[in-house]
C-alpha positions as CSV (number, residue, x, y, z in Angstrom):
1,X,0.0,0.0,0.0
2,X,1.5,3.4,-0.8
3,X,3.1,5.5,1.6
4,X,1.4,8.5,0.8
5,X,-2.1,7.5,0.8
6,X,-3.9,9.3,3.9
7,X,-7.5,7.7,3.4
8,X,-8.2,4.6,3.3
9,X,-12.5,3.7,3.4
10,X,-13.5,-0.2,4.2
11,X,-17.0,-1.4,3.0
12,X,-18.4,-5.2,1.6
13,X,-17.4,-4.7,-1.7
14,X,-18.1,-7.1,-4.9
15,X,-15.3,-9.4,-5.6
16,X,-15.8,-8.1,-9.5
17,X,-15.9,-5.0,-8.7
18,X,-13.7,-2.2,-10.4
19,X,-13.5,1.7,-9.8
20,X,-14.8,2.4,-13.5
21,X,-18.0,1.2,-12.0
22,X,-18.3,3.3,-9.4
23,X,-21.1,6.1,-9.3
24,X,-21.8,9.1,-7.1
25,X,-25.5,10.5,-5.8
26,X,-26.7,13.1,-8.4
27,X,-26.0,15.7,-6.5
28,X,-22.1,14.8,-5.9
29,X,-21.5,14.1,-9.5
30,X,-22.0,18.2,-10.2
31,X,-19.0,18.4,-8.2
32,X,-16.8,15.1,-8.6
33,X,-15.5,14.6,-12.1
34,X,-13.8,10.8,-12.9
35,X,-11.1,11.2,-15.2
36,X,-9.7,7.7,-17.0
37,X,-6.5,6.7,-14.7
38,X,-2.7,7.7,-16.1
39,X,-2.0,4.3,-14.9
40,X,-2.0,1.3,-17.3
41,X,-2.7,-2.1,-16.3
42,X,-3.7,-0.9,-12.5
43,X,-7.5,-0.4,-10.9
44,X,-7.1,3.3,-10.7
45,X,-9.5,6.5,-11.1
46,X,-8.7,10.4,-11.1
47,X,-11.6,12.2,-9.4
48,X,-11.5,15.9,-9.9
49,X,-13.6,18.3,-7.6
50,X,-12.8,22.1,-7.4
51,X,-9.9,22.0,-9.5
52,X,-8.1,19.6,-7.0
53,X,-7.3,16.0,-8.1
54,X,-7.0,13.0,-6.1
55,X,-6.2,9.5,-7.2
56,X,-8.3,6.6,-6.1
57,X,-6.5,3.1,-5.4
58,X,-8.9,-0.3,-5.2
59,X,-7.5,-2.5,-2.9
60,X,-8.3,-6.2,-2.4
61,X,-9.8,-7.8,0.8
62,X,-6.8,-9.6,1.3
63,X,-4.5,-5.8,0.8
64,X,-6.9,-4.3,3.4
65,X,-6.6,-7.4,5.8
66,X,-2.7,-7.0,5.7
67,X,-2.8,-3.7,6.0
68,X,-5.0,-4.0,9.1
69,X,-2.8,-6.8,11.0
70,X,0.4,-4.4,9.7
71,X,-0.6,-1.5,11.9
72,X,-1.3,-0.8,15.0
73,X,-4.5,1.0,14.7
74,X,-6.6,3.3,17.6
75,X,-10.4,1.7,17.2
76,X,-13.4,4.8,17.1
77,X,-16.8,3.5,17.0
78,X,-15.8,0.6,15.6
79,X,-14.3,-2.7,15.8
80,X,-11.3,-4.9,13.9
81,X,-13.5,-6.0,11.3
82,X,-14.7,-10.0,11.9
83,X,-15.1,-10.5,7.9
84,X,-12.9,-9.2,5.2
85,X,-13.7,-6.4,3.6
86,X,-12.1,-4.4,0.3
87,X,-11.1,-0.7,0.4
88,X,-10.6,2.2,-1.7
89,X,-7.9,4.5,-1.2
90,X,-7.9,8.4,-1.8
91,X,-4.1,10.2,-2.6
92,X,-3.2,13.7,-3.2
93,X,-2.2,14.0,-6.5
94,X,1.5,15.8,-7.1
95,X,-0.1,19.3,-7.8
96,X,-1.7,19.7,-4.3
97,X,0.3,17.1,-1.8
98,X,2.8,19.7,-0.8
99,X,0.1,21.8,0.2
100,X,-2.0,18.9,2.0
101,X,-2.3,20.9,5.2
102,X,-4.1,23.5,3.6
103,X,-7.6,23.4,4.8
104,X,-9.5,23.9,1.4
105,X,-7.7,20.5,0.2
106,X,-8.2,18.8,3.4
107,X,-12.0,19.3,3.1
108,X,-12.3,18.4,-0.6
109,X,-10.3,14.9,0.4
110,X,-12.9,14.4,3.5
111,X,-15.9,15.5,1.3
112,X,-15.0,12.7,-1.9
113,X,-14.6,10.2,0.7
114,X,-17.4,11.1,2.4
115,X,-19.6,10.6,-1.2
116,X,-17.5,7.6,-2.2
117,X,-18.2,5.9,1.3
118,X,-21.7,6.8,0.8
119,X,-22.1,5.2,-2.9
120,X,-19.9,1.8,-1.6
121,X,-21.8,1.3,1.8
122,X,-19.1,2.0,3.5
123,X,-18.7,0.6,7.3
124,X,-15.6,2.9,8.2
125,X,-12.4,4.4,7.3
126,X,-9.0,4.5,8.2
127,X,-7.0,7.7,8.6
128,X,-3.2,6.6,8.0
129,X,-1.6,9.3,9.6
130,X,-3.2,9.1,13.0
131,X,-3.5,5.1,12.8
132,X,-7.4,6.0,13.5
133,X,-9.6,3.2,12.3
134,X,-13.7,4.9,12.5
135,X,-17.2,4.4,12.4
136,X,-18.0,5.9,8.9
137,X,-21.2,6.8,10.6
138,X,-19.3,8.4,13.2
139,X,-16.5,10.0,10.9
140,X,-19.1,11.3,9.0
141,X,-20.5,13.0,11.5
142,X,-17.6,14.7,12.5
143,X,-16.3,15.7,9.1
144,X,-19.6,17.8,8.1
145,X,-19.8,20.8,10.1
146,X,-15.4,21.2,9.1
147,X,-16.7,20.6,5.7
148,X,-19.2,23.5,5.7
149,X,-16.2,25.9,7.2
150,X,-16.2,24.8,11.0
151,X,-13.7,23.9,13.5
152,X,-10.7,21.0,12.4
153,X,-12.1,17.7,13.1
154,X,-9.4,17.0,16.1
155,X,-10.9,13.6,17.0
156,X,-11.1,12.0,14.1
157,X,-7.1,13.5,12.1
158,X,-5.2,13.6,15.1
159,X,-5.2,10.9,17.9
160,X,-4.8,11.2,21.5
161,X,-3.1,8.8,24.1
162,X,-2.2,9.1,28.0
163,X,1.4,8.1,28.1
164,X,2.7,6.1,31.5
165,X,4.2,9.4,32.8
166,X,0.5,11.0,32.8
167,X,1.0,12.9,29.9
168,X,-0.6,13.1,27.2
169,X,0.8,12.6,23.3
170,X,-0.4,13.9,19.8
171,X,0.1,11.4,16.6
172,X,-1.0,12.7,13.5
173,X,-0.9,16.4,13.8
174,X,2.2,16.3,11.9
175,X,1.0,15.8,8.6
176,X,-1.1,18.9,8.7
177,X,2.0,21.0,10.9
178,X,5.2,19.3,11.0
179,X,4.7,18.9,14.7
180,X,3.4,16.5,17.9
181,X,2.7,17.9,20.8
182,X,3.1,16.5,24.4
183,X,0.9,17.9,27.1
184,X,1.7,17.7,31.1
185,X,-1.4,18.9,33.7
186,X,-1.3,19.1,37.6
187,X,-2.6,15.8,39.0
188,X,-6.3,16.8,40.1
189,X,-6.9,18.2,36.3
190,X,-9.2,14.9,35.5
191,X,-8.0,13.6,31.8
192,X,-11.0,14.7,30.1
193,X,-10.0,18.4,31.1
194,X,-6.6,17.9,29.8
195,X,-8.3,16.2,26.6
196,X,-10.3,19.3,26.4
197,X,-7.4,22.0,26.1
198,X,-5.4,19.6,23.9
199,X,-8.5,19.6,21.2
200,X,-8.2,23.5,21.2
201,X,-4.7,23.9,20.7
202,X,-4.2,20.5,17.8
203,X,-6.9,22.8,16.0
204,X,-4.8,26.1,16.4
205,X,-1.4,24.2,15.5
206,X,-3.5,22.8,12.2
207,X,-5.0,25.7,11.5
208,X,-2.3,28.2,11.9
209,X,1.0,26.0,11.9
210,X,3.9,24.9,14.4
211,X,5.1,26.8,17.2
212,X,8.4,27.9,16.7
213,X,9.3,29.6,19.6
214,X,9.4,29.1,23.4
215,X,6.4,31.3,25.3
216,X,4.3,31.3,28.8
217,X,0.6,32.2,27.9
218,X,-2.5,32.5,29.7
219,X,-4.5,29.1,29.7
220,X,-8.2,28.9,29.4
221,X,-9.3,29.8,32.9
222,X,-8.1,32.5,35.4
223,X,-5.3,31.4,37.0
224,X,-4.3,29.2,34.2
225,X,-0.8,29.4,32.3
226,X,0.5,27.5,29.4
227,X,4.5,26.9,29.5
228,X,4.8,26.2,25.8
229,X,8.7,24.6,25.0
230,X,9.3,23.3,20.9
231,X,11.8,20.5,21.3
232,X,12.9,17.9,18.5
233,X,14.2,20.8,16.4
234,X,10.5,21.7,16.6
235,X,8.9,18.3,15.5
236,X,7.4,18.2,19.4
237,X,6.2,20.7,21.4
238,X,6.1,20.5,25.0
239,X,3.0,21.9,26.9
240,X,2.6,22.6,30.7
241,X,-0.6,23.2,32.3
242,X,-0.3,25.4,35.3
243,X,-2.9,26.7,37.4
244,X,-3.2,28.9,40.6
245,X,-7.3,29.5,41.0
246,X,-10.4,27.2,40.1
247,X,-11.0,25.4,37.0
């Protein structure tokens, strides 16, 4: 499976089936345009929407049952799937990967996969550079407010997990900034309130890029204060939680 493929959507697909016969809703095919695949010999597709190209990959039950045993994936709303199923994966073609953090791009990719998923029945998808494996049903749900202009879907491009120290460690933001973050908390903040400030600041490191530089900032209470360190030669950030009145 190819490196540079972010999307990867699972559903019960039809041993015959090949990506020429695949067909969008009336209303996303005024939007999506298939183009015959550059590649010979291979079950490829162009789809074209806004002037952005991606390339759709077909992969075989048994491709998307290695793929599942190769990594080691975070489950949402979902479970390891108990038959096999096929997949279709979504790339950024050469002309927009460089800018694949940009969030125009990053909602046309979660909108064709969103229609795709719909027309193949579509049971969940997996986001590679997060190792996030979701509930289509739940993904979808998540992606459509971003894709009409709201917030960055956090939970379901970036995932979260508590490391044994108690703090807690980003995977995935750095295809969108070139940077993970680790987050420490006094020990009465309860995870979920650590979880909480986390969300806000993946979003502003995806929307607005990497911190560069060391800083203290106020947190997101009175009393709060953010100790913000980039370490890694910026690849990680370091985040402290401090607080000195009521949460």
């Amino acid at each position: 499976m190819q490196s540079d493929l972010p999307l990867l959507i699972l559903a019960d697909i039809p041993q015959d089936f090949a990506l020429k016969d695949l067909t969008l809703s009336d209303q996303a095919s005024t939007d999506i345009y298939f183009a015959p695949s550059q590649y010979e010999n291979l079950d490829r597709l162009r789809a074209v929407t806004s002037g952005m190209a991606f390339d759709l990959v077909h992969y075989s039950a048994d491709e998307i049952t290695q793929s599942l045993a190769d990594t080691d994936l975070q489950h949402i709303f979902c479970e390891t799937p108990e038959k096999q199923l096929s997949g279709i994966g979504i790339a950024l073609t050469e002309h927009i990967s460089a800018a694949k953090s940009d969030g125009t791009i990053n909602r046309a990719l979660l909108d064709l996969a969103r229609h795709i998923g719909h027309s193949i029945k579509a049971s969940s998808i997996i986001w590679r550079p997060a190792q996030l494996h979701i509930g289509f049903d739940y993904f979808i749900g998540a992606i459509d407010h971003y894709i009409a202009g709201g917030p960055f879907p956090v939970l379901v491009q970036v995932a979260i997990t508590q490391l044994p120290d108690g703090k807690m460690q980003t995977s995935g933001l750095s295809y969108f900034a070139g940077q993970e973050i680790r987050i420490s908390a006094p020990s009465d903040y309860a995870p979920n309130e650590v979880v909480k400030r986390l969300v806000r600041i993946i979003h502003d490191i995806a929307t607005n890029g990497k911190v560069e530089e060391e800083a203290v900032i106020d947190g997101f209470n009175a009393g709060e204060r953010l100790s913000i360190t980039p370490v890694e030669n910026g690849q990680s950030v370091e985040i402290a939680i401090t607080a000195n009145g009521p949460r």
